[in-house]
TORSETOR-630713 format. One line per 2 residues: number of its first residue (from 1); their letters; for each residue x, y, z of C-alpha. Coordinates in steps of 0.02 Angstrom, whole numbers, always signed. Example, Ala and Ser with C-alpha at 12.3 -4.5 7.8 and 13.67 -1.06 7.14 Angstrom:
BEGIN
1 = AS = +615 -225 +390  +684 -53 +357
END
This chain:
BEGIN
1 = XX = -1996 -1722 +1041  -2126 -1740 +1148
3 = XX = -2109 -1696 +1345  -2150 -1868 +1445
5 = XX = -2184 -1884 +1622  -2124 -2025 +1649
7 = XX = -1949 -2095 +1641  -1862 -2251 +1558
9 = XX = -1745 -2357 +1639  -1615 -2470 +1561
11 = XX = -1581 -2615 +1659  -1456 -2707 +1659
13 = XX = -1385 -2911 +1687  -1257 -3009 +1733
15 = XX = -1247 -3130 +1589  -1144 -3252 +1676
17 = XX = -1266 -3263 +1809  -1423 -3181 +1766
19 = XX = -1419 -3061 +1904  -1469 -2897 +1877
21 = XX = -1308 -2765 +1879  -1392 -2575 +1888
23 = XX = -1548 -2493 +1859  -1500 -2328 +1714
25 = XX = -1612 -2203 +1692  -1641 -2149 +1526
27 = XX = -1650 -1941 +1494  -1812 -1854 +1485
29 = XX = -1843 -1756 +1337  -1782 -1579 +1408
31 = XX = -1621 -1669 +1472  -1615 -1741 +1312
33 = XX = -1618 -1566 +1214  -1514 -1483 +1357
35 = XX = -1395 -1592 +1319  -1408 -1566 +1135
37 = XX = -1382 -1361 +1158  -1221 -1376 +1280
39 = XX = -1149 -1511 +1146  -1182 -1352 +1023
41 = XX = -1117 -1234 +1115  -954 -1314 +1181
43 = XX = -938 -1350 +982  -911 -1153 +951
45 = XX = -756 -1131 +1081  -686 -1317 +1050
47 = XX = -666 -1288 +870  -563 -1157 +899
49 = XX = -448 -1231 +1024  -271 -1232 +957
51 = XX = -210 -1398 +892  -72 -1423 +1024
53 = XX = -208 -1401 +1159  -300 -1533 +1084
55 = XX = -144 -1656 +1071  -83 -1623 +1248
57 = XX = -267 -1663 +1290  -270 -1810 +1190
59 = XX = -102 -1881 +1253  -166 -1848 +1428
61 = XX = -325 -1937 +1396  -226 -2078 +1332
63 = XX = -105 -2100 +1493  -282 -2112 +1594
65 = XX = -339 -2232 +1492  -189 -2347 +1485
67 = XX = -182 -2346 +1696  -381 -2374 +1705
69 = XX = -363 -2529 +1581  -400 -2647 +1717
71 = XX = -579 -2542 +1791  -609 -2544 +1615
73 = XX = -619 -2723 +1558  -685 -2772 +1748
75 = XX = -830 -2683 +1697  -832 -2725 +1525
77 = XX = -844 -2922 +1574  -974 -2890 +1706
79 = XX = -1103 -2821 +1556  -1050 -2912 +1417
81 = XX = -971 -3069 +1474  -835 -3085 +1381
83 = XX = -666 -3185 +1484  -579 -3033 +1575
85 = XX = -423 -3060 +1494  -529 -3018 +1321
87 = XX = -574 -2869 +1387  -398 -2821 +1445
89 = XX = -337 -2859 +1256  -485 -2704 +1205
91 = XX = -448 -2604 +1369  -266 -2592 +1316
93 = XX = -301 -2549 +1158  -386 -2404 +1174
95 = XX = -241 -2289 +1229  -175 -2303 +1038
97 = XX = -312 -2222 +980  -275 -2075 +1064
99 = XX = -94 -2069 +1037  -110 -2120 +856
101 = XX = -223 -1967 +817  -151 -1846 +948
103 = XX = +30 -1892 +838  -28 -1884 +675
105 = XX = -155 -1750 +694  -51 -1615 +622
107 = XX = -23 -1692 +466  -197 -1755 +451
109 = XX = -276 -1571 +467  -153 -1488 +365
111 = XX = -255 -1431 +195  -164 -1490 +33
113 = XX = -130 -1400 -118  -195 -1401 -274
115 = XX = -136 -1354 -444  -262 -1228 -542
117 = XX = -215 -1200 -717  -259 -1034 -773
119 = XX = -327 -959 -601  -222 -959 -467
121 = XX = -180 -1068 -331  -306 -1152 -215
123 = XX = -281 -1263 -65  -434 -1397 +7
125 = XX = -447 -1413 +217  -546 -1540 +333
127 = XX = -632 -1427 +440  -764 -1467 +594
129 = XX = -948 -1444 +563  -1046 -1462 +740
131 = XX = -1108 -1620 +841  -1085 -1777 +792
133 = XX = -1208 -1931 +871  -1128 -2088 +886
135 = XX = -1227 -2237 +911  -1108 -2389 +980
137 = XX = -1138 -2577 +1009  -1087 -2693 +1148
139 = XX = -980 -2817 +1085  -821 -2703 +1116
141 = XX = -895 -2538 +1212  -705 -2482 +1236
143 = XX = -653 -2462 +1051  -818 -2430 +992
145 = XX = -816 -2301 +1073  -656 -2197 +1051
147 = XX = -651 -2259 +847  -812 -2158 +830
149 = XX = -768 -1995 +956  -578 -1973 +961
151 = XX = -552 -1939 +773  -703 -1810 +781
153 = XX = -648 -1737 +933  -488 -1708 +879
155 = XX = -561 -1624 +699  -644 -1497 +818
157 = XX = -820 -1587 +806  -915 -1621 +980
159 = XX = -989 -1794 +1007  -1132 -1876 +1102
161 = XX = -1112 -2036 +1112  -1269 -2143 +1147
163 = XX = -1209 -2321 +1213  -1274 -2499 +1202
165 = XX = -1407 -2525 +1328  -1295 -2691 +1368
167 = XX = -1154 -2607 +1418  -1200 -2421 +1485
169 = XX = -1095 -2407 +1642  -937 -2457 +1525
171 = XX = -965 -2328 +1397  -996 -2195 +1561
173 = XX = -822 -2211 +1620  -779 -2122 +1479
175 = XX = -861 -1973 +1542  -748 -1966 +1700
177 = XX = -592 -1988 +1593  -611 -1843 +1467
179 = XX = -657 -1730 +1618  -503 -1803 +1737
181 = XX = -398 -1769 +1563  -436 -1580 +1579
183 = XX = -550 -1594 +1411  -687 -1445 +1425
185 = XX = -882 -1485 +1479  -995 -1559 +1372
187 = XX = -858 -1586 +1246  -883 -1773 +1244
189 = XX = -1043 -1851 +1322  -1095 -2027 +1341
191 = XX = -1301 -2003 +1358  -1448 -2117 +1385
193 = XX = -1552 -2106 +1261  -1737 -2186 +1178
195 = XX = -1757 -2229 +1018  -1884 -2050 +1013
197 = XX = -1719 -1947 +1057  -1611 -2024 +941
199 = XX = -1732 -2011 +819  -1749 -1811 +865
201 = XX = -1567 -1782 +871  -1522 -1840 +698
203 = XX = -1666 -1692 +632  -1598 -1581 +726
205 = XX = -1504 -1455 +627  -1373 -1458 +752
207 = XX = -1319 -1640 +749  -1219 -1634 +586
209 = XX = -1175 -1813 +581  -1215 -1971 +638
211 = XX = -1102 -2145 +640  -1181 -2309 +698
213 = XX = -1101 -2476 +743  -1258 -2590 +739
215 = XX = -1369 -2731 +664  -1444 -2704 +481
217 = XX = -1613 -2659 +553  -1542 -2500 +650
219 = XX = -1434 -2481 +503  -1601 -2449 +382
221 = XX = -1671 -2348 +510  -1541 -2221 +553
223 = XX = -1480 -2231 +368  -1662 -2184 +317
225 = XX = -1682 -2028 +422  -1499 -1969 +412
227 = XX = -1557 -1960 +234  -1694 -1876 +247
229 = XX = -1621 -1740 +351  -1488 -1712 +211
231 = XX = -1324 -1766 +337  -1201 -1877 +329
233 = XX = -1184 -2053 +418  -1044 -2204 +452
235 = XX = -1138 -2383 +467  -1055 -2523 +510
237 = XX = -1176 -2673 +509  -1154 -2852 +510
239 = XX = -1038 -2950 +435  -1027 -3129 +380
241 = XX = -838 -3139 +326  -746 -3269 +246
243 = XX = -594 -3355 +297  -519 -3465 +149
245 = XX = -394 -3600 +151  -301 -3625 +9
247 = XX = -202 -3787 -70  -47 -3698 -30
249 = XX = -82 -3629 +153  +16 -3673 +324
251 = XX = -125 -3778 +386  -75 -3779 +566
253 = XX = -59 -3571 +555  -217 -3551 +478
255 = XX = -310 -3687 +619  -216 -3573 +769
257 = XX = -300 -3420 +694  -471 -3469 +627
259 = XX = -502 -3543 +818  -442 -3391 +896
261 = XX = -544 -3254 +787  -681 -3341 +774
263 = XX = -701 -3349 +957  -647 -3178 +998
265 = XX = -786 -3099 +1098  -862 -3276 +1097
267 = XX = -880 -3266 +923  -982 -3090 +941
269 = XX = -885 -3010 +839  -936 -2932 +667
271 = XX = -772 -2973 +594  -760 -3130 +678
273 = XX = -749 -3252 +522  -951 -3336 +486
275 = XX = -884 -3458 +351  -734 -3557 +331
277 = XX = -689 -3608 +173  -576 -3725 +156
279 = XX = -512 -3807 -2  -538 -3989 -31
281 = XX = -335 -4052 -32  -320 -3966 +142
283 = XX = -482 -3977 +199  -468 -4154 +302
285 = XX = -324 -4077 +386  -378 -3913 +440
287 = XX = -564 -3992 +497  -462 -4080 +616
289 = XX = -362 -3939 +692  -518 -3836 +719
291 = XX = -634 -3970 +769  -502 -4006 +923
293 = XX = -482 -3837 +961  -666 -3784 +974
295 = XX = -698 -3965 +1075  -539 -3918 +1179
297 = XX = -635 -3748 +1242  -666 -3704 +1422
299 = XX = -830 -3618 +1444  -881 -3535 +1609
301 = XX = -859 -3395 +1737  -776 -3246 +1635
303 = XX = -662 -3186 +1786  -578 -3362 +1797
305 = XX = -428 -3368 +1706  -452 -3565 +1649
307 = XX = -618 -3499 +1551  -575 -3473 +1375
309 = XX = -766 -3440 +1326  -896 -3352 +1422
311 = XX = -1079 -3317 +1426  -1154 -3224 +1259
313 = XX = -1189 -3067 +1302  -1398 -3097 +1333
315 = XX = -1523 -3228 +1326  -1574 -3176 +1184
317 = XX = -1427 -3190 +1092  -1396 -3358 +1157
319 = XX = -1572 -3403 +1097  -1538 -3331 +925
321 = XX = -1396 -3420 +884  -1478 -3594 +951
323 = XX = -1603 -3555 +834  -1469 -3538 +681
325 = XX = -1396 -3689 +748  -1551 -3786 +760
327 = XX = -1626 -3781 +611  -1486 -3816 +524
329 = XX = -1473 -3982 +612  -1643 -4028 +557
331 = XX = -1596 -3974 +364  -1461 -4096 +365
333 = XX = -1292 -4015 +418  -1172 -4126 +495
335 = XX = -1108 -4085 +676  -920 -4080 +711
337 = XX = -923 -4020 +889  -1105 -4039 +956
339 = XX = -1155 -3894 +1073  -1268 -3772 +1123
341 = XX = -1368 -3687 +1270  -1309 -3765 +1424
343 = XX = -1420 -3793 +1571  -1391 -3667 +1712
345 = XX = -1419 -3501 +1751  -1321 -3384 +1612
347 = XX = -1325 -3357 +1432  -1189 -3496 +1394
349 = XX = -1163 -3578 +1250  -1071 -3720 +1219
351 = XX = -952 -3689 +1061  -1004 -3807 +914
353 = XX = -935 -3842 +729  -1041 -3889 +571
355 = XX = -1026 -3928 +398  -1120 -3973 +230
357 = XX = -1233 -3819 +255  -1326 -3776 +94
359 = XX = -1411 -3633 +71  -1581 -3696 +115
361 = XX = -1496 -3664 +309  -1550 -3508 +377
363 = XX = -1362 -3502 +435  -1292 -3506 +248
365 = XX = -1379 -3328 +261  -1396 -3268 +418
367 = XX = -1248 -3177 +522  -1226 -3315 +652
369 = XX = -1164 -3197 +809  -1095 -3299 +934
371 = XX = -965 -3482 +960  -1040 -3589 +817
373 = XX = -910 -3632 +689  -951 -3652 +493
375 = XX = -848 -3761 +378  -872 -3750 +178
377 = XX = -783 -3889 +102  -757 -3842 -74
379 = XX = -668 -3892 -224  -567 -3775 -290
381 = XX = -494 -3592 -281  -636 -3517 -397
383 = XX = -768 -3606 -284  -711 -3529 -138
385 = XX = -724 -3366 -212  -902 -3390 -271
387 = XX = -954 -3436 -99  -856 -3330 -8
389 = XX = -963 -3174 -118  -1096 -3262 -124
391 = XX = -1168 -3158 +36  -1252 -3006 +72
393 = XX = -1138 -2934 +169  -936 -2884 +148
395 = XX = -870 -2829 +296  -681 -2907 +312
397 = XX = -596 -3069 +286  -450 -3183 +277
399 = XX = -373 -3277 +154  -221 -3405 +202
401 = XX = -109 -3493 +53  +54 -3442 -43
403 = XX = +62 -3242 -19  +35 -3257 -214
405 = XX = -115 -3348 -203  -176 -3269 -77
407 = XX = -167 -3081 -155  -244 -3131 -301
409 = XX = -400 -3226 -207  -418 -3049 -93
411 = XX = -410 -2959 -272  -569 -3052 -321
413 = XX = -693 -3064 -155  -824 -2903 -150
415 = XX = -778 -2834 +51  -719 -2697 +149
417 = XX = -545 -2771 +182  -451 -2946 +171
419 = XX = -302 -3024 +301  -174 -3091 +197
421 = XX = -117 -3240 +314  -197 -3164 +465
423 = XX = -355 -3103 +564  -338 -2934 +529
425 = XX = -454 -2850 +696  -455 -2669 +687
427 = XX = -268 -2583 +714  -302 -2404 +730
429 = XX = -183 -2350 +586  -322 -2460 +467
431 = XX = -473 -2388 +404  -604 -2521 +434
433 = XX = -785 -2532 +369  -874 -2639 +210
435 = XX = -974 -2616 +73  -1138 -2718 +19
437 = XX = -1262 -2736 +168  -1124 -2706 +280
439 = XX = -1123 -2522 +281  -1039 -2382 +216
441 = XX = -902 -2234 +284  -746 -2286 +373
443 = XX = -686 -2272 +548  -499 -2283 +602
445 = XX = -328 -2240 +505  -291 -2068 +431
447 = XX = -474 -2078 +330  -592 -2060 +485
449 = XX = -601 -1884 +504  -652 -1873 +329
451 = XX = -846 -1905 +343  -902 -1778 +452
453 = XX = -784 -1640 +391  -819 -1481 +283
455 = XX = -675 -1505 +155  -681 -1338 +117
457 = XX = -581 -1244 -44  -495 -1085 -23
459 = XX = -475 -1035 -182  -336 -871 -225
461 = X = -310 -787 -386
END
């Protein structure tokens, strides 16, 4: 890493207003690697903290969490822009993750036995195996978070946790909470770091993991040099997920929740469902029901309580998705809902609907991150399920019909998990992560400690 004069700030905006929020300085190089060694150190003494330490701490952490839910999401909306009472949904959330793993974590550590014919007896244990990078997005900086530290920290594994540069002062309050919840120094860390650093940290020899909650092009990256430096990762990349509507589905059930999931974080979600697919004998019916509830959307200031939508979380993103939305326009989809950027300062975007995409669309494609609603009309069952795979990525999904029907659809799509009847989101008792482009690992439920644990064998004659 080399030593630079010079230091980097992250600066960040108001997205409802385009005002800049804070000035963040990045860490030099020697903070950077100071950093690293306390991580390392803290690691040798944490590990061997007694388990009901770590669950007192953990159900400590969790009571500080549930009674800072508001400061939480307040800040949360000011970086992101997501309506404040989205970001109290996430805020409150967060608790569970501690008490879930702080409950559980005695049966999740104990070793299990194994039956050896002919030698003996032998028994296999999840044990800790150093610092662990996390590398977390800004489309829920809460949860993010806490899916990729608390199950670690609880293993015995430090974390540094290296936030969006959207949403750093969000991801720093975690700092004060661990250290208000009694948790040793350096323990947990939420650090500012360039692309160099990161880059430096996952070589290091003392970094024994790394998870990342990202696009596809960080994904490659981090992927790339985790591999080379012979360590484990967790990527969780886009997502373009299906939700299908079956002949035999409650139309009016299936409207309520498309509308609502697919606008969850103003549709910048990654399991917010890309591509509706509805069947043909419902398909007049449902259009309707979504079409009036994405028309029926109140878009402004995220602290009002009448706004339903608010700004996308940068320019950028707003300029993305207009981009997605534009060009499918010209190729000849139909719009439902018209929309778009709206004039004004902010990154708003008015929610629209389309239809007859083909895949000549960049959108047919492309993960389209942000309040633009896609509506396959299609035949028949098997159609549905040739589009709905017919995509690069497999992240979640959603299939609504007979509970039948609906099973055997999920049995057939290629993804990391499938709502049966339901937007699924990400309980903490539910592993969550995909296959294909969309990553690899899993975060959440009892199977989240697994990836950066030694599962060592004891073996006894």
């Amino acid at each position: 890493m080399a030593t630079t004069q010079s230091r980097e700030i992250i600066r960040t905006v108001n997205p409802a207003t385009g005002e800049t929020l804070n000035e963040h300085p990045v860490l030099t190089d020697e903070e950077a690697l100071d950093l690293l060694a306390r991580a390392d150190r803290a690691f040798r003494s944490w590990k061997q903290t007694p388990l009901e330490q770590r669950v007192e701490l953990f159900l400590k952490a969790g009571q500080l969490a549930e009674e800072r839910a508001e400061a939480f999401a307040r800040e949360s909306t000011l970086e992101m822009g997501r309506p404040l009472s989205h970001g109290l949904g996430e805020a409150s959330a967060v608790p569970s993750v501690f008490r879930y793993y702080a409950e559980n974590a005695k049966e999740l550590l104990a070793g299990r036995q194994l039956d050896v014919p002919n030698f003996g007896r032998a028994y296999v244990r999840p044990e800790p195996t150093g610092v662990v990078l996390g590398i977390e997005p800004w489309n829920a900086p809460l949860m993010q978070a806490m899916r990729a530290a608390v199950p670690n920290l609880m293993l015995g594994n430090t974390v540094i946790l290296k936030p969006s540069s959207v949403t750093p002062a969000t991801t720093l309050l975690f700092d004060e909470l661990f250290a208000d919840a009694g948790f040793p120094e350096d323990v947990y860390r939420t650090a500012l770091l360039s692309f160099d650093q990161i880059s430096t940290f996952i070589a290091d020899p003392r970094v024994r993991g790394v998870t990342l909650t990202g696009s596809n092009k960080a994904g490659e990256i981090v992927g790339a040099q985790a591999g080379r430096a012979v360590k484990p990762a967790v990527l969780e990349l886009g997502g373009s997920d299906a939700f299908i509507v079956l002949d035999s589905a409650n139309v009016q059930a299936a409207v309520g929740t498309a509308v609502a999931c697919r606008l969850v974080i103003g549709g910048q979600a990654c399991t917010s469902p890309k591509r509706i697919i509805v069947t043909e004998a419902v398909a007049d019916e449902f259009i309707a029901g979504f079409t009036a509830g994405f028309a029926g959307q109140t878009v402004g200031d995220p602290f009002d309580p009448k706004t339903t939508v608010g700004p996308m979380s940068t320019e950028k993103g707003a300029d993305d998705l207009q981009g997605l939305y534009d060009d499918a326009v010209a190729k000849g989809a139909t719009v439902l809902v018209p929309g778009g950027r709206m004039d004004g300062p902010g990154a708003f975007f008015k929610p629209a609907v389309i239809t007859d995409v083909t895949p000549e669309m960049r959108v047919y494609h492309e993960e389209a991150f942000g309040p633009l609603g896609v509506i396959y009309r299609v035949p028949d069952t098997d159609a549905a399920i040739a589009l709905a795979n017919d995509s690069v990525y497999g992240l979640g999904g959603s299939v609504f019909g007979a509970v039948d029907d609906a099973i055997a659809v999920a049995e057939r799509i290629d993804t990391g998990s499938v709502a049966i009847n339901a937007w699924l989101g990400g309980p903490v008792e539910v592993p969550f992560g995909g296959t294909k482009a969309s990553g690899f690992g899993r975060e959440l439920g009892p199977t989240a400690m697994d990836a950066f644990a030694n599962h060592k064998v004891y073996a006894i004659t």
